[in-house]
C-alpha positions in Angstrom: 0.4 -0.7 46.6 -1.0 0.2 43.4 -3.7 -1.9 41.7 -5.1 0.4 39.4 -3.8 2.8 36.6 -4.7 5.2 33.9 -3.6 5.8 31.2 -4.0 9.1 28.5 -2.6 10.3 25.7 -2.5 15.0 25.4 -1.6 17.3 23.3 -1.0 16.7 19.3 -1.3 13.7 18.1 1.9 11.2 17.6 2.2 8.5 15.7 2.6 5.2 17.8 0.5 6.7 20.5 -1.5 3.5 20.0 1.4 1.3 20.3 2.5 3.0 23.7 -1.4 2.1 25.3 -1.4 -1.5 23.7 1.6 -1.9 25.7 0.4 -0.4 29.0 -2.5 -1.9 28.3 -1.3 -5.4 28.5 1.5 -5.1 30.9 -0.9 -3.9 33.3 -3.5 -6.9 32.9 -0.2 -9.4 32.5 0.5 -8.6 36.0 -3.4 -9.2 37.4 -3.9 -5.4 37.7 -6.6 -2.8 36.4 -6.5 -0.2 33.8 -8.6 2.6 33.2 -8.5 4.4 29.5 -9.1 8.1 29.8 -10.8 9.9 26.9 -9.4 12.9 25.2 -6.6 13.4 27.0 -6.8 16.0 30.8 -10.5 16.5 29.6 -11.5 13.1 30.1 -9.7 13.3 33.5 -12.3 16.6 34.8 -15.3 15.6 33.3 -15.1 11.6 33.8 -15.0 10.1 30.6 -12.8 7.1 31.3 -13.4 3.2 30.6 -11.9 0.1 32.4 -9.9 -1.8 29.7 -9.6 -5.1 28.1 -6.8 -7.1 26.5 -9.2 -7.3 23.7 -9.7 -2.8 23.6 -6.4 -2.5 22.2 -6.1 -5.2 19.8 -5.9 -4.1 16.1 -4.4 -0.9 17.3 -1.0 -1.1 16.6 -0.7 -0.4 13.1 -3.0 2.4 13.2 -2.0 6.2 13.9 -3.8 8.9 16.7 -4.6 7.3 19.4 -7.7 5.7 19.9 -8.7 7.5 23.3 -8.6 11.1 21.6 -6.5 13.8 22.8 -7.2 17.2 23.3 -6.2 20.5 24.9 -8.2 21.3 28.0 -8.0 25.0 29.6 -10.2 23.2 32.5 -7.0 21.5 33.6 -5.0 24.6 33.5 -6.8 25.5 36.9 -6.7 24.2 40.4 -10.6 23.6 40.4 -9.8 21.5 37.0 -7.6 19.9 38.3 -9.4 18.8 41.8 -12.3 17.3 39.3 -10.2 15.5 37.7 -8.4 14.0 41.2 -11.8 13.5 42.6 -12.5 11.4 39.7 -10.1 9.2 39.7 -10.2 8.5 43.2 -13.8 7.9 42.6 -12.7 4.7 40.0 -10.4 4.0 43.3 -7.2 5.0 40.6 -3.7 4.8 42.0 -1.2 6.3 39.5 -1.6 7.5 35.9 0.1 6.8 32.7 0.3 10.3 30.7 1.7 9.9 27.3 2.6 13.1 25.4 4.9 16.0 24.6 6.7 19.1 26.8 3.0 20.7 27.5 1.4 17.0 28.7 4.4 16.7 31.3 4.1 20.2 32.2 0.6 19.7 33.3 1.4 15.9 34.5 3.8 17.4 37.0 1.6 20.1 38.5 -0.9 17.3 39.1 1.6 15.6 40.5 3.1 17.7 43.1 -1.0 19.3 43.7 -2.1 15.8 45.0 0.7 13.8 45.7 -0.3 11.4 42.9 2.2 8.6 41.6 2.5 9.5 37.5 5.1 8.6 35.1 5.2 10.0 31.3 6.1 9.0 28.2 7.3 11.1 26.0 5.2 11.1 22.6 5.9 14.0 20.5 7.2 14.6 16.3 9.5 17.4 17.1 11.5 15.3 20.1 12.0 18.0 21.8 11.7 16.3 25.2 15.0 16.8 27.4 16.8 13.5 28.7 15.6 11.4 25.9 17.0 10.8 22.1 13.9 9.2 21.1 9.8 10.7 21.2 7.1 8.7 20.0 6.1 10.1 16.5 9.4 11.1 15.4 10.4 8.7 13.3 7.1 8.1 11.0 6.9 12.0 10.9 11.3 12.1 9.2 9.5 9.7 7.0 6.9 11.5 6.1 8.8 14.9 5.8 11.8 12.7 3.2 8.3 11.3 1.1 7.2 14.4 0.5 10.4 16.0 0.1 11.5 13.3 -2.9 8.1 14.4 -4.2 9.2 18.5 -4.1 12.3 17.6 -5.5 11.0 16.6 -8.6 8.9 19.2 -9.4 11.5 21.6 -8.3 13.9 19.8 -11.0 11.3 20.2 -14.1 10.8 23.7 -13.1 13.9 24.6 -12.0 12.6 26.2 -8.6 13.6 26.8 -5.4 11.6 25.7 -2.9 11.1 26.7 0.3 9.7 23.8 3.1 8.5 24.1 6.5 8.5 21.6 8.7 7.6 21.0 12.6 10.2 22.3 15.1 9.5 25.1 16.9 12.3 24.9 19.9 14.2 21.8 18.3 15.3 21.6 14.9 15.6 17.2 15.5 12.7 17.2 12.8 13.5 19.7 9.9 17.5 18.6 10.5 17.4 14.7 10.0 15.0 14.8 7.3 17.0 17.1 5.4 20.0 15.1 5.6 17.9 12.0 4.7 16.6 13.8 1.5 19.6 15.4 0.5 18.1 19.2 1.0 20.3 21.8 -0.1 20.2 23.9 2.7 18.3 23.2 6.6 17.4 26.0 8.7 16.8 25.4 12.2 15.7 27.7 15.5 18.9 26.7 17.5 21.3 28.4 14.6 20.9 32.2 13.5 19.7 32.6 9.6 22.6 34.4 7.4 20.0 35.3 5.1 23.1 37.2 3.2 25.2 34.2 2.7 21.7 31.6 1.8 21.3 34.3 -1.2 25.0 34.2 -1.8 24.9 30.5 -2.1 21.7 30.1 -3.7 23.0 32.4 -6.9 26.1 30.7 -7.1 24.7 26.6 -7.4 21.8 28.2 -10.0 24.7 29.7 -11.8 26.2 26.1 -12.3 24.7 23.1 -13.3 22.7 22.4 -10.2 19.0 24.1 -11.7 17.0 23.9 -7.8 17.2 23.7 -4.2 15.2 22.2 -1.8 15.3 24.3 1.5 14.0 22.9 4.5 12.7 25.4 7.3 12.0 24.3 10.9 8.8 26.4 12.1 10.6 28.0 14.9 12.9 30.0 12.6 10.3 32.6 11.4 7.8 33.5 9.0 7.9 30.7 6.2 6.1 33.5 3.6 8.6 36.4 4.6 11.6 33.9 4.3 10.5 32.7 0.7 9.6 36.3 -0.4 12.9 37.8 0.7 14.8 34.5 -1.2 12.7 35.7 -4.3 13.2 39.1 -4.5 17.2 38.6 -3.4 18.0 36.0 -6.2 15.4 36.5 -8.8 14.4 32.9 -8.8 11.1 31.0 -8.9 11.2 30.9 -5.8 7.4 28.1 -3.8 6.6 27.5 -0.3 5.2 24.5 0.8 4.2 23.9 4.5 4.2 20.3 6.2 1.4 20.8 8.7 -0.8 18.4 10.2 0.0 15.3 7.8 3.6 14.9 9.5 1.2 13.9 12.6 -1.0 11.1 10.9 -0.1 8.1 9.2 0.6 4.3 10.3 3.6 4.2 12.6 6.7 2.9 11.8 8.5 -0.3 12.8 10.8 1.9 14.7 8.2 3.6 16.5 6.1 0.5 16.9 8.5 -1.1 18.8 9.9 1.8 21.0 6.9 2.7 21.7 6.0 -0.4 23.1 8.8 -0.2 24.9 8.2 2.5 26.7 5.0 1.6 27.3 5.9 -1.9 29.0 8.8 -0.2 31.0 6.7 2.9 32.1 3.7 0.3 33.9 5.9 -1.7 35.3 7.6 1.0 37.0 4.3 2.5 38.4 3.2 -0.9 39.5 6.5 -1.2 41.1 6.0 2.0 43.0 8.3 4.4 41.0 6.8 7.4 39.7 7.4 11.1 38.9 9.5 10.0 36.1 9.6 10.1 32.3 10.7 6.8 30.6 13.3 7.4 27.6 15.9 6.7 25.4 19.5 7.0 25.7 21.1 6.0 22.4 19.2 2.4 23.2 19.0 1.8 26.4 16.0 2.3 28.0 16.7 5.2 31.0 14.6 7.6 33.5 14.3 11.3 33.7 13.0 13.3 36.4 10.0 14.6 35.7 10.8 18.1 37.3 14.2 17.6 35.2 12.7 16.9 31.7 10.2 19.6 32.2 13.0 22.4 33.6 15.4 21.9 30.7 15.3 22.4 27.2 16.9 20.0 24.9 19.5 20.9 22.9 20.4 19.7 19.0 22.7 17.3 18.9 25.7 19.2 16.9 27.0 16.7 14.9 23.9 16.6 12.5 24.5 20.5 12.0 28.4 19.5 11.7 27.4 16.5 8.8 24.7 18.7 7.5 27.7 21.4 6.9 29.5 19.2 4.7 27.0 17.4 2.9 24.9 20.5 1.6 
């Protein structure tokens, strides 16, 4: 019977992270149980930095992005000693299952734990680049396609008065979820992504011909898996004899208040995942399909890689 769950958030930071704890948070307590917050992430778990929470600990947390408990990456967990602190300590607190909320690294390490100690665990999946197998939807990802089209209606017009190319990289270093349904959503003139090979010739090709006409720019978005943004841009420059700008979406696709979308899903996810480790089920990753609330394996979503789905890159075809 379990009476007493943690909960952490690893890895970069998402945004509706906070939404996803608020929920365990208060499923947990809904059903006369205890919850323990763990700080920044596997580190809190080896060196002990965990607090019992309150109904009132996640209030005013919704709205805001990070996560209030901290992440972090911990090379302490990455060992069996680390990882023996860290079940020592939560057996000390008398823990009986965790709550780990983060991306492909988080469930990596979550399932190691899991098989090392025989500890109940069930993930949700919390990253911008949704690159999580067995589930359409990661927490982040939707503030973060907002936050790539803002920016990319701001490029646009300065690419328009100076009649520029310019050359945008976005997160997506496996998956090309991030760089691809932005750049539909902004109308980008071209989308490079990691699961499609670059023909470097024909972007060239393409890019002299609309300058030729009456289209004066193009927005290009790049997902970082597909290279060297800098040697991309340089050869686009030299190739078409355009004024040719990079401009890298780093760290501010991570921040920002969440979206309703991920608000909501979030919470759902975070509802769904205690109830299922109060109920006993664990080793899992609650997720999406379409909008159904489902259950990976977490050996499964950890093993495969997910793939993109090809009717963007079939829409994207057309529509560029």
């Amino acid at each position: 019977m379990i009476k007493s769950i943690a909960v952490l958030t690893s890895g970069t930071d998402s945004p509706g992270m906070n939404a996803a704890i608020r929920a365990v948070t208060r499923a947990v307590l809904f059903e006369k149980k205890t919850v323990w917050g763990v700080n920044d992430g596997f580190y809190g778990l080896v060196h002990d930095e965990m607090n019992l929470l309150k109904s009132i600990s996640v209030s005013d947390t919704i709205q805001r992005g990070g996560t209030f408990l901290g992440t972090s990456f911990c090379p302490e967990f990455e060992t069996t000693a680390g990882r023996k602190r860290a079940f020592e300590n939560l057996r000390k607190h008398k823990i009986d299952g965790m709550i780990v909320i983060g991306g492909d690294g988080t469930m990596k390490g979550a399932k190691v734990f899991s098989e090392e100690f025989a500890f109940p665990i069930v993930g949700i999946p919390a990253t911008i680049e949704n690159d999580i197998w067995g589930t359409d939807y990661t927490i982040g990802c939707d503030t973060a396609a907002n936050t790539v089209v803002e920016a990319l209606n701001k490029l646009r017009d300065t690419a328009l008065s100076h009649r520029r190319v310019i050359v945008v990289e976005v997160s997506g270093k496996k998956c090309g979820w991030l760089p691809m349904v932005s750049g539909i959503a902004s109308g980008a003139e071209y989308i490079l992504v990691p699961e499609y090979s670059i023909d470097m010739d024909g972007l060239v090709k393409a890019l002299k011909k609309r300058h030729t006409l009456e289209k004066t720019y193009s927005l290009i978005v790049v997902a970082d898996g597909c290279g060297d943004i800098m040697k991309i841009g340089r050869e686009i420059a030299e190739k078409t004899h355009l004024d040719t700008r990079i401009s890298v979406l780093d760290l501010i696709l991570r921040g920002g208040s969440p979206t309703v979308e991920d608000r909501v899903k979030a919470s759902r996810l975070g509802e769904k995942a205690a109830l299922a480790l109060l109920s006993g089920l664990y080793d899992m990753v609650i997720g999406y399909d379409r909008n159904d609330i489902v259950t990976i394996d977490l050996k499964d979503a950890v093993a495969n890689t997910k793939e993109l789905d090809r009717e963007y890159a079939r829409i994207a075809r057309i529509l560029t």
